[in-house]
C-alpha positions in Angstrom: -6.7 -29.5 -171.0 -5.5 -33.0 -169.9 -1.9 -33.5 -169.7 -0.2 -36.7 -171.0 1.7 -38.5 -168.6 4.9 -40.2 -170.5 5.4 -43.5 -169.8 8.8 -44.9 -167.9 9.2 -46.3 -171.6 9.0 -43.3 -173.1 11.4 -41.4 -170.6 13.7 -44.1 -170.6 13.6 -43.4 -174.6 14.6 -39.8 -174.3 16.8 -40.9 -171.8 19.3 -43.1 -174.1 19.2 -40.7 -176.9 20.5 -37.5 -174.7 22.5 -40.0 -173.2 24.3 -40.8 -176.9 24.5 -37.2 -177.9 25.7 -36.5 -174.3 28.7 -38.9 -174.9 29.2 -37.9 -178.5 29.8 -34.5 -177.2 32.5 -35.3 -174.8 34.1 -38.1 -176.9 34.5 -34.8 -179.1 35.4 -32.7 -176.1 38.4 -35.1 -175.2 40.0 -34.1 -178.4 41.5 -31.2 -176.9 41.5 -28.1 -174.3 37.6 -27.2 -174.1 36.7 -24.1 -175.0 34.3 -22.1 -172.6 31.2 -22.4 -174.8 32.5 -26.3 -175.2 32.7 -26.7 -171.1 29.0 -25.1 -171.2 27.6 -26.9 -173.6 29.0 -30.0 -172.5 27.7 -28.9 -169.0 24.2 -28.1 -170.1 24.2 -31.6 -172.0 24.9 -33.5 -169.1 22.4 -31.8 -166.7 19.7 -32.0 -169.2 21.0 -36.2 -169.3 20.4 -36.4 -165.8 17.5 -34.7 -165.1 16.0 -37.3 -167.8 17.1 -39.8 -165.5 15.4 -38.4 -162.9 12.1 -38.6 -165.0 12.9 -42.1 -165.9 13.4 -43.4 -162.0 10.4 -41.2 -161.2 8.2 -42.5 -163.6 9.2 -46.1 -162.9 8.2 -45.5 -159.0 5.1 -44.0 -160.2 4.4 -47.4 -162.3 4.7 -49.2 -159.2 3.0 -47.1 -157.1 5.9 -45.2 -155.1 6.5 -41.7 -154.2 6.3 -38.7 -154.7 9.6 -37.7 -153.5 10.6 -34.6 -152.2 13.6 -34.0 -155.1 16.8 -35.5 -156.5 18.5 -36.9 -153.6 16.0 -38.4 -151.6 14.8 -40.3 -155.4 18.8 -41.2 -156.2 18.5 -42.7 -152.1 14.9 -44.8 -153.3 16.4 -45.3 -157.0 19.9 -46.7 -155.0 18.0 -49.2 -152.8 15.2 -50.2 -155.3 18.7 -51.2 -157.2 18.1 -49.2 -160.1 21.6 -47.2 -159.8 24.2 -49.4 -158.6 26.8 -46.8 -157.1 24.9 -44.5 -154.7 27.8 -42.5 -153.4 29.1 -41.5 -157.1 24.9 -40.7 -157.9 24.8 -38.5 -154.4 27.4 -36.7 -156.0 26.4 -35.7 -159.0 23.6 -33.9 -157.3 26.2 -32.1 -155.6 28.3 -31.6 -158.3 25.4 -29.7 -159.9 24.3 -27.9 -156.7 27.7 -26.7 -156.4 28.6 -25.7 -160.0 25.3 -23.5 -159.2 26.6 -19.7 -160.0 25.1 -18.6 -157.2 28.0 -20.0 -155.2 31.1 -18.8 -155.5 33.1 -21.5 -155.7 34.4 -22.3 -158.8 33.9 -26.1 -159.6 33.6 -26.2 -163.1 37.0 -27.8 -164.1 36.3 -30.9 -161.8 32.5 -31.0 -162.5 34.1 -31.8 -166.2 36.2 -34.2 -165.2 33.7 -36.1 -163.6 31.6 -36.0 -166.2 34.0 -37.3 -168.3 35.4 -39.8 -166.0 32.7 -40.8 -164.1 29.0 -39.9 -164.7 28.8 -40.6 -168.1 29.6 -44.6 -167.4 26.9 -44.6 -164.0 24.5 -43.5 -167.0 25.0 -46.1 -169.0 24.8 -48.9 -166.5 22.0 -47.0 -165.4 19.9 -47.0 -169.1 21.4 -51.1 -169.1 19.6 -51.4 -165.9 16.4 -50.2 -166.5 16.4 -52.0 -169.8 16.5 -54.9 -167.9 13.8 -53.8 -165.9 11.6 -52.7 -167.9 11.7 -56.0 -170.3 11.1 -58.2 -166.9 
């Protein structure tokens, strides 16, 4: 059986409307102390966010005929200088934000991952769906 390849359309799409429930949730989540199943599910919401991103800058690439790429960071480097993302650094560390929060390690990062969520990731997400908007409408 032949397998549908979405479009960068399409992933940019699915993209914007995790990206709306993503910052529902936390709007919600700043309305107090989070609960643990809250900080989870806002977790969850957010990684789920940016792997769609991930699709979205991969399937762009594909469309012009780059890549593959060997996973998230070497992509956010591409994405970065193809200006697709305009903050490299803060991108960079989302992936390690989520490498770390990882419960394999045992370091407990959770509380700051949050915060930067909240404070920081959430906004690089939307200038990143306003960029490739842009892009895609060229």
């Amino acid at each position: 059986m032949k397998t549908i390849t979405k479009t960068c359309e399409k992933c940019l799409e699915d993209f914007s409307a995790a990206l709306v429930d993503l910052t529902d949730y936390s709007k919600r989540a700043k309305n107090g102390e989070l609960t643990e199943s809250q900080s989870r599910d806002l977790l969850k919401h957010f990684e789920e966010t940016h792997e769609l991103a991930l699709n979205v800058i991969t399937q762009y690439f594909k469309q012009i005929g780059k890549g593959p790429f060997s996973g998230s960071r070497d992509l956010t480097v591409e994405a970065f200088h193809a200006e697709l993302i305009d903050d490299g650094r803060s991108w960079l560390d989302i992936v390690i934000d989520r490498i770390q929060y990882n419960p394999i390690y045992a370091i407990d990062t959770q509380e700051k991952f949050i915060e930067n969520i909240q404070k920081r990731y959430i906004r690089l997400l939307q200038r990143f769906e306003e960029t490739m908007g842009k892009k895609l409408n060229e």
